[in-house]
C-alpha positions in Angstrom: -48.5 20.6 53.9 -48.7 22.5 50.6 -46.3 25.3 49.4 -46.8 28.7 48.0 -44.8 28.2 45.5 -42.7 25.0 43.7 -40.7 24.2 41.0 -39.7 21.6 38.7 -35.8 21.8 36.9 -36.6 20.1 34.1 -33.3 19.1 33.2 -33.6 19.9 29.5 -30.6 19.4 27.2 -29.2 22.9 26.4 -29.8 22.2 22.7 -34.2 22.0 23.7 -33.9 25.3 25.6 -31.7 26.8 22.3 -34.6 25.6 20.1 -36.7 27.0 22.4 -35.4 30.2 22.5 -34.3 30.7 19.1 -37.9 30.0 17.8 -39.6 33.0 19.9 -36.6 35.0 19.3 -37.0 34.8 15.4 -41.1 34.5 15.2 -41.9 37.1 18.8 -38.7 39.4 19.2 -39.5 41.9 16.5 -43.2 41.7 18.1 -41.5 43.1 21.6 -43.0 46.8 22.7 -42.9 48.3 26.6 -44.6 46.2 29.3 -47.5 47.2 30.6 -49.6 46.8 34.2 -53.0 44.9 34.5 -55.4 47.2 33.1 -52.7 48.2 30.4 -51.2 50.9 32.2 -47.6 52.2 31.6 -45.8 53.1 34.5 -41.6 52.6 33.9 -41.3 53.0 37.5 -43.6 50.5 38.3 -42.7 47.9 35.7 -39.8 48.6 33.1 -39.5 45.4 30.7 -40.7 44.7 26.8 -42.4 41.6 26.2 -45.2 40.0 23.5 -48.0 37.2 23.6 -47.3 33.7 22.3 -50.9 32.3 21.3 -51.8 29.0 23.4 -51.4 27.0 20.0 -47.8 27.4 19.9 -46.0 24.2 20.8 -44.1 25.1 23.9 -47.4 25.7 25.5 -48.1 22.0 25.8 -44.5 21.5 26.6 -45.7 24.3 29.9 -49.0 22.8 30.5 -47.7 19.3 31.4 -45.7 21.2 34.2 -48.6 23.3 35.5 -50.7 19.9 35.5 -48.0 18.2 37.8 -47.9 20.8 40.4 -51.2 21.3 40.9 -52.0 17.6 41.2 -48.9 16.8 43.4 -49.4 20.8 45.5 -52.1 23.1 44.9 -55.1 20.6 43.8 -56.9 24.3 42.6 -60.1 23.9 40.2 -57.9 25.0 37.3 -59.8 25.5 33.6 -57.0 26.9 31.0 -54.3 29.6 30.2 -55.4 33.0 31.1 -56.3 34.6 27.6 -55.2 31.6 25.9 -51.7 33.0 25.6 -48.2 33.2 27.3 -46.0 36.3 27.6 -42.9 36.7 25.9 -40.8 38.9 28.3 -37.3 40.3 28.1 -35.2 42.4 31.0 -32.4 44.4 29.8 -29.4 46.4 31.8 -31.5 48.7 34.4 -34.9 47.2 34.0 -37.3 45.5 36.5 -40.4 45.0 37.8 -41.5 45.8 41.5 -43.6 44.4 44.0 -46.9 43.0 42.4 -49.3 40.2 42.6 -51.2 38.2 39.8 -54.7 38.3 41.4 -56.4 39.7 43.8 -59.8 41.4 44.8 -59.1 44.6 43.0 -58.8 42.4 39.9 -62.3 40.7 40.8 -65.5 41.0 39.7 -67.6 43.6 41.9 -71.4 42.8 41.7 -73.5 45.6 41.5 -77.0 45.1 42.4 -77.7 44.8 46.2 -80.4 41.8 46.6 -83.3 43.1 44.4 -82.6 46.7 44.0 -80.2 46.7 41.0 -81.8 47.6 38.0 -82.3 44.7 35.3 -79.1 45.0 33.9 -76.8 44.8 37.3 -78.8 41.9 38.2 -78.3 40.1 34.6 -74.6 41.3 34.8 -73.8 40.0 38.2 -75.6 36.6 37.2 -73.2 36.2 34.1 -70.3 37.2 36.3 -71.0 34.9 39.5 -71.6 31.8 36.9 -68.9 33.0 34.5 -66.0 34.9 35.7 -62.5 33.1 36.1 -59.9 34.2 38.3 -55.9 33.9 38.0 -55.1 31.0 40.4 -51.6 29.8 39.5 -48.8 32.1 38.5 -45.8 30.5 36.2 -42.6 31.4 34.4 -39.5 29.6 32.4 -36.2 30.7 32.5 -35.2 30.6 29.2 -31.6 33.0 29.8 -28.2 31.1 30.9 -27.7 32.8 34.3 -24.0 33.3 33.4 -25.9 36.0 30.6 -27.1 38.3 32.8 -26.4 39.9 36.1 -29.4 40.9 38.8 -33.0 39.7 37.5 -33.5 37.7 40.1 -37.2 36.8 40.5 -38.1 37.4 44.5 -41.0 36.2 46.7 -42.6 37.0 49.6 -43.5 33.8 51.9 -46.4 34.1 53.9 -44.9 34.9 56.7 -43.7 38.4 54.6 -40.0 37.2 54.4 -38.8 37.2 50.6 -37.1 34.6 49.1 -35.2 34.6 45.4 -36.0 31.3 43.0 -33.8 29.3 41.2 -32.7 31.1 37.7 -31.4 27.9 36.4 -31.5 27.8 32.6 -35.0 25.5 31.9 -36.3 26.0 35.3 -40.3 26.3 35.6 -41.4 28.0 38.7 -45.2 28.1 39.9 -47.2 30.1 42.2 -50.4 31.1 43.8 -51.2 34.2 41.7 -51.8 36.0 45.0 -48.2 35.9 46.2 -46.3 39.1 46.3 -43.4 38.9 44.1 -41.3 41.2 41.7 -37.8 40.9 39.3 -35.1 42.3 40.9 -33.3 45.1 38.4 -30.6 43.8 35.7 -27.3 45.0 36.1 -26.1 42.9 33.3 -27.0 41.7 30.4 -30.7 40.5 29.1 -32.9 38.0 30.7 -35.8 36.3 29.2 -38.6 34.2 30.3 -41.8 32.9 29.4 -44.5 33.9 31.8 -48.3 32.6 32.8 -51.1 32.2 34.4 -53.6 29.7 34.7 -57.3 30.5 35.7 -60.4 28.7 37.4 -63.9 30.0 38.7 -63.5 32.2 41.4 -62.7 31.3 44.7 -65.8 30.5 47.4 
């Protein structure tokens, strides 16, 4: 049987994660500006966080992809392709922020095709061709914890299981989560603190 969601705690010696995190903090923080929704909304009552993009060439990238590889070859087995936009978000929580109930894919997100067997005009059908052949969808959902949790009070990262009941992850310091993109999930509000995590997704051809 497969799960929704794993994760791996990789263990890492505190002085990786400090390299880690003093490396995006120094070349991304000053980079930081108000998250946004798919579709680059802002909503602060919806989502409340800063974060940046860390291009797919930066080294901890490969550090990621060697996890994302794992669980989908020991869990998911999902026709996987590469890092959504070929980057990685750079996100930080402070006291009061937080992000609610969302997923990372779904239909709405989707390509709609808009021709109707023949009737579409010459571009719809050339534009549904492109998409059907083309179009990559988010598949697997990811995130590092790169804060201690003794740094930060609330910003807990919650699930919803299939069955709707919601579940919180582990927040251990070096701890790489996955999940299907479609899962429900949100970050619970800091009380405390700052948290900071490296988030991303991985896409593949659409499902069929």
């Amino acid at each position: 049987m497969a799960f929704q969601s794993v994760w791996h705690y990789t263990d890492l010696p505190e002085d990786i994660v400090d390299i880690i995190e003093r490396d995006l903090t120094e070349k991304f923080d000053p980079q930081m500006a108000d998250s946004r929704l798919q579709g680059d909304a802002l909503n602060k009552e919806k989502r409340n966080s800063q974060n940046t993009w860390i291009p797919s060439n930066h080294w901890v990238a490969g550090f990621l992809w060697h996890y994302v590889m794992r669980a989908n070859r020991e869990n998911f087995l999902y026709d996987l392709t590469n890092i959504d936009g070929e980057s990685l978000q750079y996100t930080r929580y402070e006291e009061g922020q937080f992000y609610g109930w969302h997923n990372d894919s779904g239909l709405a997100t989707h390509y709609k095709p808009m021709s109707v067997g023949n009737r579409g005009n010459n571009n719809e059908n050339i534009q549904d061709f492109i998409n059907e052949n083309c179009e990559t969808v988010r598949k697997l959902s990811f995130a590092m914890q790169l804060s201690h949790p003794d740094d930060y009070e609330g910003g807990n990262v919650q699930l919803l299981d299939e069955g709707g009941n919601p579940y919180i992850v582990p927040r251990k310091r070096g701890t790489i989560v996955l999940f299907d993109s479609r899962t429900q999930h949100r970050v619970l509000k800091v009380t405390k603190g700052t948290r900071k995590s490296i988030v991303g997704w991985v896409v593949g051809p659409r499902w069929k």
